[in-house]
py3Dmol code that shows the C-alpha trace and the ligand (Angstrom):
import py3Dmol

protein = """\
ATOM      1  CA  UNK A   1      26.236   0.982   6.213  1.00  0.00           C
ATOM      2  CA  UNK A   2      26.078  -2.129   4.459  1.00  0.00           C
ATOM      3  CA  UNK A   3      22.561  -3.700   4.158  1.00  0.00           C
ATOM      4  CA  UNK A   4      22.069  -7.458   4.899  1.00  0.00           C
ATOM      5  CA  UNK A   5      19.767  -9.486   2.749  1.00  0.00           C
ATOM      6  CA  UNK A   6      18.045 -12.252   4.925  1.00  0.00           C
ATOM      7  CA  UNK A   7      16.259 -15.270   3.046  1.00  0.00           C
ATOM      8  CA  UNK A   8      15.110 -17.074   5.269  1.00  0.00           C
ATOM      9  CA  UNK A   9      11.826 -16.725   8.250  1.00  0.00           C
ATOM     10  CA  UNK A  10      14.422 -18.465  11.123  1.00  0.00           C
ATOM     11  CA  UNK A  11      17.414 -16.113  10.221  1.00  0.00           C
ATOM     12  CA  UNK A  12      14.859 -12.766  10.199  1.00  0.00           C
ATOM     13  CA  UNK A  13      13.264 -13.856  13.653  1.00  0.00           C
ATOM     14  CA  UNK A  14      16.432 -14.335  15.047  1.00  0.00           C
ATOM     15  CA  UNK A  15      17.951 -11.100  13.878  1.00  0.00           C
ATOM     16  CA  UNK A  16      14.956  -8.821  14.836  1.00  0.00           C
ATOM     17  CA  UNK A  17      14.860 -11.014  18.182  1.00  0.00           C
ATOM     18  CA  UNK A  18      18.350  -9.868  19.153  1.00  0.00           C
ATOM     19  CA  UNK A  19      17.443  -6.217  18.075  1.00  0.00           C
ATOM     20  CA  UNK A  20      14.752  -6.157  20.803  1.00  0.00           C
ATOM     21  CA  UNK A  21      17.043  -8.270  23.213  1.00  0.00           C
ATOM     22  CA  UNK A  22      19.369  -5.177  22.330  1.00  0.00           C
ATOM     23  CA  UNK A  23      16.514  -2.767  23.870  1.00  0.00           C
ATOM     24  CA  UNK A  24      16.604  -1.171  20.029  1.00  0.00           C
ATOM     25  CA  UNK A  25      13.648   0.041  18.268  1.00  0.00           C
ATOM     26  CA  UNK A  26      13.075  -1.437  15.014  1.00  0.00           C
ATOM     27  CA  UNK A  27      10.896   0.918  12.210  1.00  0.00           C
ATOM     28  CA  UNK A  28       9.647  -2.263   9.712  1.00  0.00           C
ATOM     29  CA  UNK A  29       8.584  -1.267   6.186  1.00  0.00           C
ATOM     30  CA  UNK A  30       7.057  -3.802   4.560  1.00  0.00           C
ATOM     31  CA  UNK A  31       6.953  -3.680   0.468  1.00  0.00           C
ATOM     32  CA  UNK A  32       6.524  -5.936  -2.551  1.00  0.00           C
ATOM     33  CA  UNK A  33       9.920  -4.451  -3.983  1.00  0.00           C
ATOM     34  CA  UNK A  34       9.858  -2.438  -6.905  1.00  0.00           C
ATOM     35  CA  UNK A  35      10.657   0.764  -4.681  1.00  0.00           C
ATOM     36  CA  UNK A  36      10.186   4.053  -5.472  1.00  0.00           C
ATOM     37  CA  UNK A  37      10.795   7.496  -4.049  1.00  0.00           C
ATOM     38  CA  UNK A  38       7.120   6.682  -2.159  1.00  0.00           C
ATOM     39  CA  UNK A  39       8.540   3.567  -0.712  1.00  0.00           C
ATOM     40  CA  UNK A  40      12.052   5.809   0.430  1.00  0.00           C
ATOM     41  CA  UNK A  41       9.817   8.398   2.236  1.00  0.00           C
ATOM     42  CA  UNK A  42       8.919   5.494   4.311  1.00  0.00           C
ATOM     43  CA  UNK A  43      12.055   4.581   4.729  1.00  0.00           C
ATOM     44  CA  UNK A  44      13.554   7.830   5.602  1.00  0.00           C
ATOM     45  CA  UNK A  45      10.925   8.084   8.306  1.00  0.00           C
ATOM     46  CA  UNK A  46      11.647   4.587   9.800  1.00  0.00           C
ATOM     47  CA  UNK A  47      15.388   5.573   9.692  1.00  0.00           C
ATOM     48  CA  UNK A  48      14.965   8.794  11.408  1.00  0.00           C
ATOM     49  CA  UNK A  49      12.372   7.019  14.048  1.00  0.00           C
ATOM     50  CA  UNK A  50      13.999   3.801  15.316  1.00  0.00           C
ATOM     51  CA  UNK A  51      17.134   2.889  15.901  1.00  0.00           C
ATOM     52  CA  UNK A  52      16.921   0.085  13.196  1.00  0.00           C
ATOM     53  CA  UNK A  53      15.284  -0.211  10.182  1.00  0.00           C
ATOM     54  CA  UNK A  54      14.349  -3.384   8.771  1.00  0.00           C
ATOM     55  CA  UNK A  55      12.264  -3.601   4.910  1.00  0.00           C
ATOM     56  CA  UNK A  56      10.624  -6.650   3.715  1.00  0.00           C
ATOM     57  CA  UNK A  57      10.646  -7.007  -0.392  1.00  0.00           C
ATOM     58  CA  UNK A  58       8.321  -9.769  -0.872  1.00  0.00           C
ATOM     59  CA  UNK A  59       5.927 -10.065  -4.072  1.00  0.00           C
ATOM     60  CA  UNK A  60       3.052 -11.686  -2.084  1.00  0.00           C
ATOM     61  CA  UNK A  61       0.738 -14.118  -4.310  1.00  0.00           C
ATOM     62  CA  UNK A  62      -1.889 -14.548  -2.136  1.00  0.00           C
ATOM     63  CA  UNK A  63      -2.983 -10.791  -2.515  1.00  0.00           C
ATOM     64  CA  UNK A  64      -2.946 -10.774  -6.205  1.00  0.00           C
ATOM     65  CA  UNK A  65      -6.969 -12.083  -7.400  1.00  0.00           C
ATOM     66  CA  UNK A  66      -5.163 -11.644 -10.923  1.00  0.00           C
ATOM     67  CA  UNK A  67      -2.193 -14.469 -11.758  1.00  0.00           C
ATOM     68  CA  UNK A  68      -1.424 -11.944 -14.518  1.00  0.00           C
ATOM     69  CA  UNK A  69      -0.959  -9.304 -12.446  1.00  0.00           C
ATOM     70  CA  UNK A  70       1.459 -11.198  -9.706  1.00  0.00           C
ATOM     71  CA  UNK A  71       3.671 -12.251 -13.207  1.00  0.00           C
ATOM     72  CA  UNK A  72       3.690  -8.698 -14.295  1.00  0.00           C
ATOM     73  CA  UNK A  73       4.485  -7.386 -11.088  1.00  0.00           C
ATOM     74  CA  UNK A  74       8.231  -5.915 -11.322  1.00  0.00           C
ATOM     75  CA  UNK A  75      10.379  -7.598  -9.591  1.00  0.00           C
ATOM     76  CA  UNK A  76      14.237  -5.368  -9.263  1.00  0.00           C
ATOM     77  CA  UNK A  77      15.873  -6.739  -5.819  1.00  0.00           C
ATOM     78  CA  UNK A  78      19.364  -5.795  -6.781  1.00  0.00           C
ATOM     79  CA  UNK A  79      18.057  -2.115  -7.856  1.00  0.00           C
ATOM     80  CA  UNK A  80      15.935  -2.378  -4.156  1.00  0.00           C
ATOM     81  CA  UNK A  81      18.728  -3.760  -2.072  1.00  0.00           C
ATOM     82  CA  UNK A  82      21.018  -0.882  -3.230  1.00  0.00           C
ATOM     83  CA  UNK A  83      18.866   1.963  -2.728  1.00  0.00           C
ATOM     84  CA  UNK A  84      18.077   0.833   0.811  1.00  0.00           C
ATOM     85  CA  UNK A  85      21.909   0.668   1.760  1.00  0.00           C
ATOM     86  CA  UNK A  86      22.015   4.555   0.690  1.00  0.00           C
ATOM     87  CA  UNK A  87      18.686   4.563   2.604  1.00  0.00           C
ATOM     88  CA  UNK A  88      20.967   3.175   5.990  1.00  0.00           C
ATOM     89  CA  UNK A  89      18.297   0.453   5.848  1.00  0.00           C
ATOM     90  CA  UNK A  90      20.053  -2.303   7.939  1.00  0.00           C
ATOM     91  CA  UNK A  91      18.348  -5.385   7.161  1.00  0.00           C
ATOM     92  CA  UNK A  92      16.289  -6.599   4.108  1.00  0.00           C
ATOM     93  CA  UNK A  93      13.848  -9.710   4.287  1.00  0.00           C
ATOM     94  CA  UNK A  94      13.400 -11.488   1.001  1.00  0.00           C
ATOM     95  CA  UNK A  95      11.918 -14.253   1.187  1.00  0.00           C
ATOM     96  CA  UNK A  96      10.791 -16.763  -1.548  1.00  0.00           C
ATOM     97  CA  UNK A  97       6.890 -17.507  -2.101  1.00  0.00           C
ATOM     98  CA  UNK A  98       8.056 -21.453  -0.477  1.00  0.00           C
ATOM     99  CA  UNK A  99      10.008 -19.794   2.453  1.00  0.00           C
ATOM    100  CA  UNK A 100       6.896 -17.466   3.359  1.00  0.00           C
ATOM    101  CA  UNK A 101       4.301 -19.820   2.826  1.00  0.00           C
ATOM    102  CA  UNK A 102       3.685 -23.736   3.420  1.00  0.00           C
ATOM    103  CA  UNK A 103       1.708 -25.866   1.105  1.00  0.00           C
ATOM    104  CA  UNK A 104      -1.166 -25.773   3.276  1.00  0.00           C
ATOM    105  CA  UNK A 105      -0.803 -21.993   3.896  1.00  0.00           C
ATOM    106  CA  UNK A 106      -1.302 -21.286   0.416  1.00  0.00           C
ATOM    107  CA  UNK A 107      -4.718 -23.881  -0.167  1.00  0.00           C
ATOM    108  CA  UNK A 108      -6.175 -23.192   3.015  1.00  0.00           C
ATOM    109  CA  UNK A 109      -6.333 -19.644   3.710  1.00  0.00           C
ATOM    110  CA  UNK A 110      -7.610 -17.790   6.542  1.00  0.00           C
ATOM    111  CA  UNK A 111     -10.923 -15.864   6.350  1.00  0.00           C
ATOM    112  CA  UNK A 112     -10.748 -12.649   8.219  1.00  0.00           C
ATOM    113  CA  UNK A 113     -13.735 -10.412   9.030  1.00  0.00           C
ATOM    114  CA  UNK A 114     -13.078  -6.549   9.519  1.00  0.00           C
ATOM    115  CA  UNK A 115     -16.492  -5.449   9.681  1.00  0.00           C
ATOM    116  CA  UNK A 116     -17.109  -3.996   6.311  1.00  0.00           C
ATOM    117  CA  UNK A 117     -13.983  -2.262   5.855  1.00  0.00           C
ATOM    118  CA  UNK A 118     -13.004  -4.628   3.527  1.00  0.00           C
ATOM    119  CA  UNK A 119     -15.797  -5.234   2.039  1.00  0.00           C
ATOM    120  CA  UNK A 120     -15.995  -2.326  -0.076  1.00  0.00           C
ATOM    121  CA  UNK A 121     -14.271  -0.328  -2.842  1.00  0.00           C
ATOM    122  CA  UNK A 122     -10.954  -2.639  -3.543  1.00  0.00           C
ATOM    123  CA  UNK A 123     -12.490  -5.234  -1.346  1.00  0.00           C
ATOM    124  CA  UNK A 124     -15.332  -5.044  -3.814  1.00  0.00           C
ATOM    125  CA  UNK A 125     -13.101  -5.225  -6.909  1.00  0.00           C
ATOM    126  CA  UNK A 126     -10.199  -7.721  -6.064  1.00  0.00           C
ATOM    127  CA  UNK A 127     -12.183 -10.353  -3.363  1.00  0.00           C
ATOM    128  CA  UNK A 128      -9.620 -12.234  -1.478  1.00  0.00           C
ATOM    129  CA  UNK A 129      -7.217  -9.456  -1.898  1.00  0.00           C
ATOM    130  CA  UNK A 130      -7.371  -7.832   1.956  1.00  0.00           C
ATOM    131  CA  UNK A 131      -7.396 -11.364   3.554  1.00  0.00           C
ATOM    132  CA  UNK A 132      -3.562 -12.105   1.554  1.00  0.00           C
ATOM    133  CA  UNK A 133      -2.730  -8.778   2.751  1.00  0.00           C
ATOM    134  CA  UNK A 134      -3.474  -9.259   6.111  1.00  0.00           C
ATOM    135  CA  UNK A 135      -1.988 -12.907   5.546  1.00  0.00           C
ATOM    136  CA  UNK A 136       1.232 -12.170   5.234  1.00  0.00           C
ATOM    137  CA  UNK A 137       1.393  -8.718   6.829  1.00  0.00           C
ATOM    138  CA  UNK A 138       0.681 -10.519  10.472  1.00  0.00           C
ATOM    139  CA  UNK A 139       2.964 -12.959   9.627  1.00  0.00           C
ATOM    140  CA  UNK A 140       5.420 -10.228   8.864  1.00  0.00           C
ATOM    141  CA  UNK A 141       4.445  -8.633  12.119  1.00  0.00           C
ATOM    142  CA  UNK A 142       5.065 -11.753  14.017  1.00  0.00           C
ATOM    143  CA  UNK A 143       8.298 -12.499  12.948  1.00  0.00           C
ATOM    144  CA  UNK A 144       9.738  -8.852  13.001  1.00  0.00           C
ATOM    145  CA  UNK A 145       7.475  -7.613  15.863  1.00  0.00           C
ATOM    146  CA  UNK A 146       8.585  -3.901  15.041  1.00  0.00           C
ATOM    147  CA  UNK A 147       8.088  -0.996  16.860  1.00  0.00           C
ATOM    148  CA  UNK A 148       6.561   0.900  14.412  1.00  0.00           C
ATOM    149  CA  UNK A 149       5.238  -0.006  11.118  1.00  0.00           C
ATOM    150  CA  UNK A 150       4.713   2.697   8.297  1.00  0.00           C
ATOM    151  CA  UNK A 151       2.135   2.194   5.107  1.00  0.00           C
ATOM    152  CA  UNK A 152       1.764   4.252   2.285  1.00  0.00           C
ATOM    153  CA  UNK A 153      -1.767   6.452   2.162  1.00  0.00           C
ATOM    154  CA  UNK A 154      -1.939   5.939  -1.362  1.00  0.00           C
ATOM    155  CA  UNK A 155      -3.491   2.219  -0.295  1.00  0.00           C
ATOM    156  CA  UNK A 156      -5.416   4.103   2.093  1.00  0.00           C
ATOM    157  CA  UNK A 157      -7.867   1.409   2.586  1.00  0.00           C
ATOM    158  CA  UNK A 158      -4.950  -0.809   3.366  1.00  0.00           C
ATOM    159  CA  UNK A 159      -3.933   1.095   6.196  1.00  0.00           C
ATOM    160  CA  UNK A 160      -7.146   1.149   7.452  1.00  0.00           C
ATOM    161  CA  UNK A 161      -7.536  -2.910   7.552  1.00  0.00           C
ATOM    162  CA  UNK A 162      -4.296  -3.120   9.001  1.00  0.00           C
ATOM    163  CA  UNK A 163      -4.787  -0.002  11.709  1.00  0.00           C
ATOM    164  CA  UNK A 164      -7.982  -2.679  12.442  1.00  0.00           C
ATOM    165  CA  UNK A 165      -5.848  -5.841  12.486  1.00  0.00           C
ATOM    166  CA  UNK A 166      -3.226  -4.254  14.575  1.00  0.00           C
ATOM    167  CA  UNK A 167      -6.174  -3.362  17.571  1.00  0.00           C
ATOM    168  CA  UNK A 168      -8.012  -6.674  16.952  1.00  0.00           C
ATOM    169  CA  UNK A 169      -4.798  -9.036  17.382  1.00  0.00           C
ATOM    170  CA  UNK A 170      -3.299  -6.587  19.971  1.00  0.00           C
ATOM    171  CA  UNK A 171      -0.442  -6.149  18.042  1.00  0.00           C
ATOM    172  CA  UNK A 172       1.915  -3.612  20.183  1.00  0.00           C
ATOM    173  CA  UNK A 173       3.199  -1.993  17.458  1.00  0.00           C
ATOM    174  CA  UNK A 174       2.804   1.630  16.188  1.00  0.00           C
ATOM    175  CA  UNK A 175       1.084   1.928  12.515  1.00  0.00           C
ATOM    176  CA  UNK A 176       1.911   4.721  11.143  1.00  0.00           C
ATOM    177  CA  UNK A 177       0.098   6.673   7.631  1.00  0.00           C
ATOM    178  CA  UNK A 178       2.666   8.551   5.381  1.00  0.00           C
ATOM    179  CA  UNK A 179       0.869  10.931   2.745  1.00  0.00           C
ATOM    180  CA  UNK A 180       1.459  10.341  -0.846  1.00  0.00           C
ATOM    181  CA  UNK A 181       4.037  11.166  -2.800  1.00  0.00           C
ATOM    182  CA  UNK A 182       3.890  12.308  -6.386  1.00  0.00           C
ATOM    183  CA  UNK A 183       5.715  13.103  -9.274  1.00  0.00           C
ATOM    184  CA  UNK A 184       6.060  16.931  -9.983  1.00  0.00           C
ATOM    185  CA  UNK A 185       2.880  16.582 -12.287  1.00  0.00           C
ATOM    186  CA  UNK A 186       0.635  15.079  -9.893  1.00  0.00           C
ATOM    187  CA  UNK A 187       0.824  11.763 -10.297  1.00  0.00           C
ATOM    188  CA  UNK A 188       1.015   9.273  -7.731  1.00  0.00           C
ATOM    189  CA  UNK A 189       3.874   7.392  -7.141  1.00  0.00           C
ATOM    190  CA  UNK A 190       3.419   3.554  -7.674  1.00  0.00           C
ATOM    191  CA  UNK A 191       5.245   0.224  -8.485  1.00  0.00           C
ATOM    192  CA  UNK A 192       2.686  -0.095 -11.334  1.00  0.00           C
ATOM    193  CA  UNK A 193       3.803   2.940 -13.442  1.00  0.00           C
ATOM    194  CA  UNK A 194       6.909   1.098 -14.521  1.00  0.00           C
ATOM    195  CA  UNK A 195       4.383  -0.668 -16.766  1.00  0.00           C
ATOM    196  CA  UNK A 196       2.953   2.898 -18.348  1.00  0.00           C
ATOM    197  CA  UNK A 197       3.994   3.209 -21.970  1.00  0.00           C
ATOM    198  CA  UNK A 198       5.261   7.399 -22.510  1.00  0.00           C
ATOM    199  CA  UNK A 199       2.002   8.168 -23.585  1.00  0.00           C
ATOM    200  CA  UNK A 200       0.126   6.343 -20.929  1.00  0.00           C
ATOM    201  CA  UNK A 201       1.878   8.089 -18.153  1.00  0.00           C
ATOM    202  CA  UNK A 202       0.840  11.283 -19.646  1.00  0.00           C
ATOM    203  CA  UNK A 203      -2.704   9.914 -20.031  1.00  0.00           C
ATOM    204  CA  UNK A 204      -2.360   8.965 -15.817  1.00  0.00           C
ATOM    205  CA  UNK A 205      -1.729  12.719 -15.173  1.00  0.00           C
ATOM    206  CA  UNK A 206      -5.388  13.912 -15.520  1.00  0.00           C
ATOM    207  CA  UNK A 207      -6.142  11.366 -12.837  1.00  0.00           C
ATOM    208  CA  UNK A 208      -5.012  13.654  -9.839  1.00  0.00           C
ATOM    209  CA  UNK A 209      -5.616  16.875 -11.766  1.00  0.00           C
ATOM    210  CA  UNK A 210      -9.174  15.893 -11.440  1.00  0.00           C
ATOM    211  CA  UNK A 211      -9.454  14.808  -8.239  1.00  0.00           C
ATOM    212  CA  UNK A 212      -7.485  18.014  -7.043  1.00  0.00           C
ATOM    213  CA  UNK A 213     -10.040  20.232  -9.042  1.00  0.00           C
ATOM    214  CA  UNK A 214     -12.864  18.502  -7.789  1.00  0.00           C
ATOM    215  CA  UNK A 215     -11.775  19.650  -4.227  1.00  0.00           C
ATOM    216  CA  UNK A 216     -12.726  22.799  -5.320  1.00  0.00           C
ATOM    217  CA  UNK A 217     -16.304  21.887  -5.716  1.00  0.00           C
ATOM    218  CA  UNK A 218     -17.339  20.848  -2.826  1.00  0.00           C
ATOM    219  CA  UNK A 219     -18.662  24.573  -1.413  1.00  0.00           C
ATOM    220  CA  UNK A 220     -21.374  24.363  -4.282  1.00  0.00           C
ATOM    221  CA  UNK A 221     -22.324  20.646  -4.961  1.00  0.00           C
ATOM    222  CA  UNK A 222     -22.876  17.765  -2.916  1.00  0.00           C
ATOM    223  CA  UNK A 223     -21.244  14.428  -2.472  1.00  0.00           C
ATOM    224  CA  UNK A 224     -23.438  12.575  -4.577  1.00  0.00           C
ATOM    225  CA  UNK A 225     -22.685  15.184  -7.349  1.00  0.00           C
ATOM    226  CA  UNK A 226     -18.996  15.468  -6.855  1.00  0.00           C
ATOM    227  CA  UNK A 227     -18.716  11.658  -6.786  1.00  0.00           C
ATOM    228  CA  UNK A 228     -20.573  11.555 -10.560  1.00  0.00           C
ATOM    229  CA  UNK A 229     -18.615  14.528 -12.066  1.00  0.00           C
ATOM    230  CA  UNK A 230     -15.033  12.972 -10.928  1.00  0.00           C
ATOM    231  CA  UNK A 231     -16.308   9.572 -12.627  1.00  0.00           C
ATOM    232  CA  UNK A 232     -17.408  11.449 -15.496  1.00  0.00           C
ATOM    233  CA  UNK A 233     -14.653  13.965 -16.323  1.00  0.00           C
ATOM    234  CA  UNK A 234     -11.782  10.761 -15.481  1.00  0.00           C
ATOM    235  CA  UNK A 235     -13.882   8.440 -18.307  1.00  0.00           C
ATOM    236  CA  UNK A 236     -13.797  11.511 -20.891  1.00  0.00           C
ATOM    237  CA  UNK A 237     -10.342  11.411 -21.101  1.00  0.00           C
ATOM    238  CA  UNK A 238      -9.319   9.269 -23.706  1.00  0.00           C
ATOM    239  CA  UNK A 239      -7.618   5.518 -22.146  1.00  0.00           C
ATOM    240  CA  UNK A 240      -8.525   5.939 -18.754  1.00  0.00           C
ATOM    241  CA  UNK A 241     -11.495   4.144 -17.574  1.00  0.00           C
ATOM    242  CA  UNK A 242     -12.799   4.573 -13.804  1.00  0.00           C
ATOM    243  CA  UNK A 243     -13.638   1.227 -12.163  1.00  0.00           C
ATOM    244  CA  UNK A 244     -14.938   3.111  -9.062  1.00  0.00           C
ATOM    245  CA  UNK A 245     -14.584   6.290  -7.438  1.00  0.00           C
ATOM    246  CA  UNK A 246     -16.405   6.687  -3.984  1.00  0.00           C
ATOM    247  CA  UNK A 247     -16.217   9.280  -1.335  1.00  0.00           C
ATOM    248  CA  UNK A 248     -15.893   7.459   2.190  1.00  0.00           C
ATOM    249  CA  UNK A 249     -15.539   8.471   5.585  1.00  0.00           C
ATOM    250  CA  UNK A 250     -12.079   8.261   6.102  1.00  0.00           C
ATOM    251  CA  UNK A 251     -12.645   5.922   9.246  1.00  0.00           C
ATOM    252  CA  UNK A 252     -15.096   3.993   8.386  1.00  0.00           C
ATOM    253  CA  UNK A 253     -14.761   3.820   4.893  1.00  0.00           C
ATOM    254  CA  UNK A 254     -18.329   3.906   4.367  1.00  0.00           C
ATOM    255  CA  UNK A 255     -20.016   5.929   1.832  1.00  0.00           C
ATOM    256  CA  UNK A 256     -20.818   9.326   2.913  1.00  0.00           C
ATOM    257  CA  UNK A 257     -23.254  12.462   2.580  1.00  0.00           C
ATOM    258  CA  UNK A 258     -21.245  14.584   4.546  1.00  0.00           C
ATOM    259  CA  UNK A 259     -17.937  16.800   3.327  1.00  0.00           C
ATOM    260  CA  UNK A 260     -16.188  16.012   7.066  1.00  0.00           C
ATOM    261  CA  UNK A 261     -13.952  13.689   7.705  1.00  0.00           C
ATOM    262  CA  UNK A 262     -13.899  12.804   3.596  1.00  0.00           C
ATOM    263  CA  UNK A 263     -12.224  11.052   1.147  1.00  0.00           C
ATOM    264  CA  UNK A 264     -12.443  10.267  -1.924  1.00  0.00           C
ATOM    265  CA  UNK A 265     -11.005   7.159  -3.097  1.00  0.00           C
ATOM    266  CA  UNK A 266     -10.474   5.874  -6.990  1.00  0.00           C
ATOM    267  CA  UNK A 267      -9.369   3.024  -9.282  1.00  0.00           C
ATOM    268  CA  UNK A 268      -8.705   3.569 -12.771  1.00  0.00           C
ATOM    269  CA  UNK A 269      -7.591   1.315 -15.829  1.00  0.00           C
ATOM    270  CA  UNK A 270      -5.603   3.341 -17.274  1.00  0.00           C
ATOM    271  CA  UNK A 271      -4.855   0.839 -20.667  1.00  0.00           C
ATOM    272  CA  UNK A 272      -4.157  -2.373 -19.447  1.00  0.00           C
ATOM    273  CA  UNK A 273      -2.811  -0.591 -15.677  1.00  0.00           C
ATOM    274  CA  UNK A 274      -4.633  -0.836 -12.746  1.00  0.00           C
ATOM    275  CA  UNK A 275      -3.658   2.591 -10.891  1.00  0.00           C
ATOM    276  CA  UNK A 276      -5.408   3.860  -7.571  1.00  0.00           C
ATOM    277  CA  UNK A 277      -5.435   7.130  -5.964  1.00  0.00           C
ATOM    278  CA  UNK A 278      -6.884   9.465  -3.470  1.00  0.00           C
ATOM    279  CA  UNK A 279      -7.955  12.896  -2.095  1.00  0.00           C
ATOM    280  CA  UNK A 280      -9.108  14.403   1.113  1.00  0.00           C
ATOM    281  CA  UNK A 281     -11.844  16.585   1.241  1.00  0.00           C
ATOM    282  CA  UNK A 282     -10.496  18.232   4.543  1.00  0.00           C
TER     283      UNK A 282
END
"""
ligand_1 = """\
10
LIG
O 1.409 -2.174 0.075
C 2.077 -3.178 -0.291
O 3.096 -3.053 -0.980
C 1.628 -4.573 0.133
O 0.245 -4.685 0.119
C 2.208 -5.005 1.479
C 1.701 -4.144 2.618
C 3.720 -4.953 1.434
C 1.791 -6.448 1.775
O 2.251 -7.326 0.798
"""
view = py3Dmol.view(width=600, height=400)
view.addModel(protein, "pdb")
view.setStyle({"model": 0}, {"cartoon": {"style": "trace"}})
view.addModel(ligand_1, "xyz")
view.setStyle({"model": 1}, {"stick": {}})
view.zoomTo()
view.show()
């Protein structure tokens, strides 16, 4: 199948428009490019789901609190585009920063409220970040309006605040969680370990390892204890440094004394690389 690359919002509308005229379903994977075998095991789920499937590569500014960060994002759209044509992806959405956004759009932005979700952990750490997510995820949403939509649980807050934004917008669309996906040694996949140096990536290893022992824990110690010895063990390794680590209740994200319904959810600086990951307790 040969994938078509759409620029433009008028020529995306119009094609996912005539999809649902069609009576098709369309699966809609939205990314910020960069993909990697996580992103594909989205993909291969949309594929196998819907009659279409449609992907969005779109580096989106307004989520990034860090204007170093958005440079050093990596941006590979010819690598992308060819890996979703062996995907059978049949349309991708890229869009430039001035085609997704107006002026205005950009300097005034919308202030949504989802009831604490977003308020902690990366909410905590990157303010502003959730409300460019949901930004230009509805707008997304709008254009496409998919059947389904499928998120990564790596960003597992994410998919919570969008879950949330789905039901309070009345979005009719499906969201869908797909479990992590890591690299033989544990670590999670992400966009961001393109920028690990050898060693680093090595380093980023002991990140899961620990969060997979300290499953094992949790018959003899409590959450509170748990939640000190993962932040303790991750900072002893030399070049990582934990910026949080907090054990949530995986629907309401707020912290929790109780081993049901867990998870535990980290950020670590591993050198100059943000990386985030998470475990379930259950
Ligand atoms: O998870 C991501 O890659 C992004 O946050 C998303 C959902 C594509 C919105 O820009």
């Amino acid at each position: 199948m040969n994938t078509q690359i759409i620029e433009t919002k008028a020529a995306f509308k119009a094609i996912t428009d005539q999809l649902r005229h069609d009576g098709k379903s369309i699966g809609f994977v939205p990314t910020m490019g960069a993909l990697h075998d996580g992103h594909c095991s989205l993909v291969r789920r949309a594929v196998k789901e819907n009659d279409v499937c449609v992907v969005s590569v779109f580096c989106n500014p307004t989520q990034f609190n860090n204007a170093e960060d958005f440079e050093k994002y990596p941006r590979t759209i010819e690598r992308d585009a060819a890996l979703l044509e062996k995907e059978g992806v049949a349309f991708v959405f890229n869009p430039s920063p001035e085609e997704m956004y107006t002026a205005d759009e950009m300097n005034h932005r919308f202030e949504f409220d989802f009831g604490g979700l977003d308020k902690v952990m990366e909410g905590k750490y990157r303010p502003g970040h959730f409300n460019g997510v949901v930004q230009v995820v509805s707008k997304l949403f709008d254009l496409a309006q998919p059947t389904r939509a499928y998120f990564g649980e790596k960003d597992f807050q994410q998919l919570a605040i969008i879950r949330r934004m789905a039901k309070l917008m009345n979005y009719d669309i499906e969201i869908i969680g797909c479990p992590i996906v890591r690299e033989a040694s544990g670590l999670a996949l992400s966009s961001r370990n393109e920028r690990l140096s050898a060693e680093e990536k090595r380093t980023a290893i002991n990140i899961s390892h620990i969060l997979f022992e300290s499953r094992q824990l949790t018959a003899m110690q409590n959450v509170s204890e748990v939640q000190h010895w993962v932040i303790e063990q991750i900072n002893l390794v030399p070049g990582l440094t934990v910026e949080y680590y907090q054990i949530v209740d995986q629907d309401t994200l707020q912290p929790t004394d109780k081993w049901d319904n867990a998870i535990g959810c980290v950020t670590v600086y591993c050198g100059p690389v943000r990386l985030i990951d998470n475990v379930k307790y259950n």
